[in-house]
C-alpha positions as CSV (number, residue, x, y, z in Angstrom):
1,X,-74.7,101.3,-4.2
2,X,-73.3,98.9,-6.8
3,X,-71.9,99.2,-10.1
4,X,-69.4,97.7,-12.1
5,X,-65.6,98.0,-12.7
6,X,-64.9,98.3,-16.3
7,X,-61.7,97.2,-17.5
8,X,-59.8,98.7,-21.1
9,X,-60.6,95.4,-22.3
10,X,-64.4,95.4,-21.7
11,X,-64.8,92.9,-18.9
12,X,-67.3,94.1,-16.3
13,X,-66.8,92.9,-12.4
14,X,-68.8,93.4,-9.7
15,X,-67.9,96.3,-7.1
16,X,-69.6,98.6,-4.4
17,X,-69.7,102.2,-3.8
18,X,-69.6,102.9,-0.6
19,X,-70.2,106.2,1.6
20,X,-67.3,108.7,2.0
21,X,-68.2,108.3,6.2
22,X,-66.7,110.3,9.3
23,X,-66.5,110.3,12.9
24,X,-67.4,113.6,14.2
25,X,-68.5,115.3,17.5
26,X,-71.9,116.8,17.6
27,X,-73.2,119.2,20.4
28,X,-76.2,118.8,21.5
29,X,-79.2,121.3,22.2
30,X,-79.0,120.6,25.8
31,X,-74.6,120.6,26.0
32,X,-74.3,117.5,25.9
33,X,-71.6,115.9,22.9
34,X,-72.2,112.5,20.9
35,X,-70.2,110.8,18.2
36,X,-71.8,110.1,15.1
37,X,-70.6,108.9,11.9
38,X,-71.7,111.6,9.0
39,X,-71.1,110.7,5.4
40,X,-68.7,114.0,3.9
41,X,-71.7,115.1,2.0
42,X,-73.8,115.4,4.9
43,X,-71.2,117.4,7.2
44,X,-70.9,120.1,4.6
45,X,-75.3,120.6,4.4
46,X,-74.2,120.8,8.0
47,X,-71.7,123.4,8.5
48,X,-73.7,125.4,5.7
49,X,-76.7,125.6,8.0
50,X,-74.9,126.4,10.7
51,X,-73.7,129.4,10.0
Protein backbone atom coordinates (compact mmCIF):
# COMPACT_ATOMS: atom_id res chain seq x y z
CA UNK A 1 0.00 0.00 0.00
CA UNK A 2 0.88 3.59 0.05
CA UNK A 3 0.21 6.40 2.17
CA UNK A 4 1.82 9.35 3.42
CA UNK A 5 4.18 10.44 6.27
CA UNK A 6 2.85 13.30 8.03
CA UNK A 7 5.18 15.51 9.67
CA UNK A 8 4.14 17.98 13.10
CA UNK A 9 4.54 20.63 10.61
CA UNK A 10 2.04 19.44 8.01
CA UNK A 11 4.27 18.45 5.16
CA UNK A 12 3.05 15.11 3.56
CA UNK A 13 5.86 12.69 1.84
CA UNK A 14 5.40 9.81 0.03
CA UNK A 15 5.93 6.29 1.85
CA UNK A 16 4.93 2.52 1.49
CA UNK A 17 3.44 0.05 3.80
CA UNK A 18 4.68 -2.96 3.32
CA UNK A 19 3.73 -6.61 4.60
CA UNK A 20 4.89 -7.77 8.00
CA UNK A 21 6.46 -11.12 5.89
CA UNK A 22 8.03 -14.48 7.31
CA UNK A 23 9.94 -17.37 6.28
CA UNK A 24 8.31 -20.45 7.61
CA UNK A 25 8.32 -24.27 7.07
CA UNK A 26 5.20 -25.79 5.88
CA UNK A 27 4.37 -29.66 5.85
CA UNK A 28 2.88 -30.87 3.22
CA UNK A 29 -0.16 -33.36 2.91
CA UNK A 30 2.06 -35.91 1.34
CA UNK A 31 5.39 -35.20 4.16
CA UNK A 32 6.98 -33.48 2.25
CA UNK A 33 8.29 -29.65 3.80
CA UNK A 34 8.55 -26.24 1.69
CA UNK A 35 9.55 -22.76 2.61
CA UNK A 36 7.21 -20.08 2.02
CA UNK A 37 7.11 -16.61 2.97
CA UNK A 38 3.62 -15.92 5.02
CA UNK A 39 2.74 -12.31 5.90
CA UNK A 40 2.26 -12.47 10.27
CA UNK A 41 -1.33 -12.03 9.62
CA UNK A 42 -1.68 -15.01 7.61
CA UNK A 43 0.42 -17.47 9.99
CA UNK A 44 -1.94 -16.68 12.85
CA UNK A 45 -5.51 -17.68 10.37
CA UNK A 46 -3.06 -20.53 10.13
CA UNK A 47 -2.21 -21.79 13.44
CA UNK A 48 -5.95 -21.03 14.39
CA UNK A 49 -7.15 -23.53 11.82
CA UNK A 50 -4.88 -25.83 12.74
CA UNK A 51 -5.82 -26.66 15.80
Amino acid sequence: MVGNNVSHANNKTKRRLLPNLRTVRIQLEDGTRVKIRVAASALRTLKKNRS
